[in-house]
N, C-alpha and C positions, 0 to 999 in steps of 0.2 A: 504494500500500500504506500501511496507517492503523499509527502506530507511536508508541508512548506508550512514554517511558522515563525511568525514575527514577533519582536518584541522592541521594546525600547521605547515606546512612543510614551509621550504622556503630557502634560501643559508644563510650556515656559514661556516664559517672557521674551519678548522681540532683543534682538541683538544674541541672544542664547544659541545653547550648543545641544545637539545629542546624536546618540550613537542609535541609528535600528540594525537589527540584528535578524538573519533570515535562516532559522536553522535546518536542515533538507534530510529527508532519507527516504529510503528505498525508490532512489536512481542512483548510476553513476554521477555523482554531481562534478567531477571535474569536465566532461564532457559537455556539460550546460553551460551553453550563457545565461547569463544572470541579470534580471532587469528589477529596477524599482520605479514603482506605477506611484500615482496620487490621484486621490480622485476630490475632488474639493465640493461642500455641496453645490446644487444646481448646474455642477458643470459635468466633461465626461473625462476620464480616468484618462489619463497624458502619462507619459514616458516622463521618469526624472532624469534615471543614470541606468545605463547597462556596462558588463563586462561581460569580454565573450569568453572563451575556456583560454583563448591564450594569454589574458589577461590586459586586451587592448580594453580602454573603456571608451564612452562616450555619455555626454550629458546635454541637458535641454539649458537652451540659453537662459534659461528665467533662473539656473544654479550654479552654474561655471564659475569658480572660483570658490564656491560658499560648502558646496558638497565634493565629497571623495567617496565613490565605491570601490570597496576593495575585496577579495574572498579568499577562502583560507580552505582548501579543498583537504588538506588534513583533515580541519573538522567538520568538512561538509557544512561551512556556512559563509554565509555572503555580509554587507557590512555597508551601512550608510552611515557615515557620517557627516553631520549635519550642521554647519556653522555659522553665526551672523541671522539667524532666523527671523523673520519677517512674518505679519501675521498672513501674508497672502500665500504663507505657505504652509497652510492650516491645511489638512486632510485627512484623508485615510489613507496608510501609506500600504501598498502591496508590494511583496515579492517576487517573481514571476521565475520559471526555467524552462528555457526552451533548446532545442534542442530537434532539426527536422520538423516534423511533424508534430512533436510530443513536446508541449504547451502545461505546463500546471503553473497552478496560483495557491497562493498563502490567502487566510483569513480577513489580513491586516490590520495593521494597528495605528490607531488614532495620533495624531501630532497636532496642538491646538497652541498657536502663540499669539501669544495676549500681546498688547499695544502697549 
């Protein structure tokens, strides 16, 4: 059974930091690239940051400079790091690994920054 699970999120203040954390089993996770989704209310769920298995990343202009994804395929889990936070970057944050055809999502976990 394929089980993405995120943690990390929680309320802080604008200018603040955090770490989400995407932990994965049952796939090979190093052969997954690795994406972190947000879905903000009323809007639709947008890419922040992926890494792919070779460990190239790429991110959405709205976090270039402020986020780092990175992943630790020892322990089959992936890594957002989140810095200078802005309330416009309130969501739900998701995991995602893909890989071909083969597509799973994490639950996600909430990120709410106050003003």
């Amino acid at each position: 059974q394929v089980q993405l699970v995120e943690s990390g999120g929680g309320l802080v203040q604008a200018g603040g930091s955090l770490r989400l954390s995407c932990a994965a089993s049952g796939i090979t996770f190093s052969i997954f690239a690795i994406g972190w989704y947000r879905q903000a209310p009323g809007k639709e769920r947008e890419l922040v940051a992926v890494v792919d298995s070779g460990g190239t990343t790429e991110y959405a202009d709205s976090v270039k400079g402020r986020c780092t994804i990175s992943r630790d395929n020892a322990k089959n889990t992936a890594y957002l790091q989140m810095n200078s936070l802005k309330p416009e970057d309130t969501a739900i944050y998701y995991c995602a690994a893909r890989n071909f055809n083969l597509h799973y999502w994490g639950q996600g976990t909430q990120v709410t920054v106050s003003s």
